[in-house]
C-alpha positions, 0 to 999 in steps of 0.5 A: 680332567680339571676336576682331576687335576684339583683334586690331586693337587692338594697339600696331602698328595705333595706330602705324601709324593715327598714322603715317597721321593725322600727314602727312595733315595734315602734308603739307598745311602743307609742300607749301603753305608756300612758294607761301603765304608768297611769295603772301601775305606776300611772304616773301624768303629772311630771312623763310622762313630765319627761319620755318623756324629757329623751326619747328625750335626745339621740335625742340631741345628735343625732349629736354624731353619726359622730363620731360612723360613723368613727368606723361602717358604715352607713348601719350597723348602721342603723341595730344595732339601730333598734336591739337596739330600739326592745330590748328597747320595749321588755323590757318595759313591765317588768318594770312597774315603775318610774325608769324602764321606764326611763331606758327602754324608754332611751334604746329604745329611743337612737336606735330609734334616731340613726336609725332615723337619719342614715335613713334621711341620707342614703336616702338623699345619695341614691335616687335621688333629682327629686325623694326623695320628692316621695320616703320620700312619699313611705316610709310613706306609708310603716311605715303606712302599719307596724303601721296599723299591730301593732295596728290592732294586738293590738286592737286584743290581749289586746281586744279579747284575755286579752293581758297583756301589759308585753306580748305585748312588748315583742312580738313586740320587740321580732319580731323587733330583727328577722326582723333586723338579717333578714335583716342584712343577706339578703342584701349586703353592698352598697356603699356610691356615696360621701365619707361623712364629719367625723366631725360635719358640721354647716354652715351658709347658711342652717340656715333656715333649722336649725331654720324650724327643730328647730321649727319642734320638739317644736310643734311636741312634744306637739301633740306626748305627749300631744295630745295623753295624753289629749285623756287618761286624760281628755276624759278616752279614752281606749287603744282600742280607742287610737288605733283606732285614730292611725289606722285612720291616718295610713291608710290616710298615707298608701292611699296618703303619696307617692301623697302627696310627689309626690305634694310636688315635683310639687309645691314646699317647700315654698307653702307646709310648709306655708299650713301646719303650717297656719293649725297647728295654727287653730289646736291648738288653738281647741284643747285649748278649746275643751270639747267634746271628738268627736271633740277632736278626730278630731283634733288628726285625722287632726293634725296627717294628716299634718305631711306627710307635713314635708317631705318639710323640709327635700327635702329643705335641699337636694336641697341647701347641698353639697352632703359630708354634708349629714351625718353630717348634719342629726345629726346636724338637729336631735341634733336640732330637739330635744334641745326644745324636750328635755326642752319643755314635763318636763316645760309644764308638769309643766304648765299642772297640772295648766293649760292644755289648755294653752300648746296648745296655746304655740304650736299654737306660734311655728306654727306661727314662723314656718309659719314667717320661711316658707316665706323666703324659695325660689319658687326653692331652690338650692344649 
């Protein structure tokens, strides 16, 4: 029994039990969002561009985790956010307007950030660098595992059993904060292997890094917002039918995330990203001019696919960073991430009362600077 209990209690299993716990909840609030704020607080494309600018604001400020870092350890921290994003969630549900799901999108969304952050950082510390492309693999499988839960619930409570919206959150939330006190009781505190910068660290030489994750975050918000609102809005897809697109990426996530990580480690960065983004413009362009709401979904399925693909940036980075640049860096990378996340829903949700499909075209561009950026990463990135 204590040789088991060793041996589950290593930084790996805690990362991966977070990595469980954050989209078993997560999930919930995304997959629900556009058909709860349409339904019950009558949200036009301004409001849910707005809501979604604000959600990406504590990931601007990503950085200013290092200095929550000089108070709280990493491995705490980590479990206070997701406590923070749970309650966030349960919430949401109880407050069906404008200025309510702004509060309770904000709440939610600094736990998530934070965590999301302090996560990146802990594993670039803890697992080794021949084995983090496929461990980063292993931990998209886990959330796909904790995603197809959360929607297969979903589809099964509001479908079969007249779930309410107010309800569901508060499950899902409720269930998030037992599974991080859990947690926070079951392992110890590791160590850290390389005392960790306590300042913000922004150096020249991981400049391409910046601009892949910068570039990253712009096109990543046009699928996230308004992929999934073109679904509800233009096609009148269902929360049950929402939900069916998610199971469908989750569980090729689920099957072949950790061989996709293991491919990325075999054949390198520089060919993975180049595939990806070269798809992302093809992608986008489609979803410009589909009118059929079959291959609409299609295009959602196999966006959704490439994502797994963006583990490359972050086992770059590993590769070329001083070890004591880790935590500062993955608040820098995050803060980055979102400075377009934060103007890009508000600005286009403008463009899209006007003209929709043109918000895919401004996507397709960012692919195609990521894919400029992609060609200058070396065949064997190092430090």
């Amino acid at each position: 029994m204590i040789k088991f209990i060793k041996r589950f209690n290593q930084p790996e299993h805690l990362l991966l039990a977070m990595a469980f716990t954050m989209p078993l909840v997560f999930s919930v609030w995304m997959v629900l969002l556009n058909n709860f704020v349409i339904e019950k607080a009558n949200f036009t494309g301004i409001e849910i561009g707005i809501l979604q600018s604000l959600r990406e604001v504590p990931g601007f400020l990503a950085f200013t985790v290092i200095y929550v870092l000089l108070f709280i350890k990493e491995q705490r921290l980590a479990l206070i956010s997701l406590a923070v994003m749970s309650l966030g969630v349960f919430l949401t549900g109880f407050f069906p307007s404008i200025v309510g799901l702004y509060f309770t999108t904000v709440l939610m969304s600094v736990g998530f950030h934070y965590y999301e952050t302090v996560s990146q950082s802990l594993t670039l510390q803890w697992v080794d660098k021949d084995k983090t492309a496929h461990f980063l693999g292993k931990m998209l499988s886990v959330k796909s595992i904790a995603s197809l839960i959360a929607f297969s619930s979903i589809w099964l409570f509001m479908e079969h059993f007249n779930w309410s919206y107010q309800l569901t959150y508060a499950l899902f939330g409720g269930i998030g904060l037992l599974f991080t006190i859990f947690l926070a009781l079951s392992f110890q505190h590791f160590k850290e292997k390389t005392e960790q910068t306590k300042k913000i660290v922004v150096r020249k030489r991981y400049w391409l890094f910046y601009a892949l994750t910068f570039f990253s975050g712009a096109r990543r918000q046009i699928f996230v917002v308004f992929a999934g609102f073109l679904m509800v809005e233009k096609f009148h897809y269902s929360v049950a039918d929402v939900s069916a697109l998610f199971l469908i990426n989750y569980v090729f996530n689920w099957l072949f995330a950790a061989k996709v990580g293991k491919l990325i480690g075999i054949i390198g960065e520089r060919l993975v990203l180049r595939f990806e983004y070269i798809g992302l413009i093809i992608i986008f362009i489609c979803y410009g001019l589909v009118e059929d709401a079959n291959l609409a979904a299609a295009l959602y399925v196999i966006d959704h696919l490439f994502f797994a693909l963006a583990i490359a940036i972050k086992t770059y980075f590993q590769k070329i960073a001083q070890p004591e640049d880790i935590a500062a860096s993955a608040g820098v990378s995050f803060s980055i991430n979102h400075i377009a996340a934060v103007i890009i829903p508000a600005l286009l949700g403008m463009l899209w009362i006007l003209k929709p499909a043109w918000v895919f075209y401004i996507g397709a561009c960012f692919a195609l600077c990521s894919l400029c950026l992609a060609m200058l990463i070396p065949d064997k990135p190092k430090r």
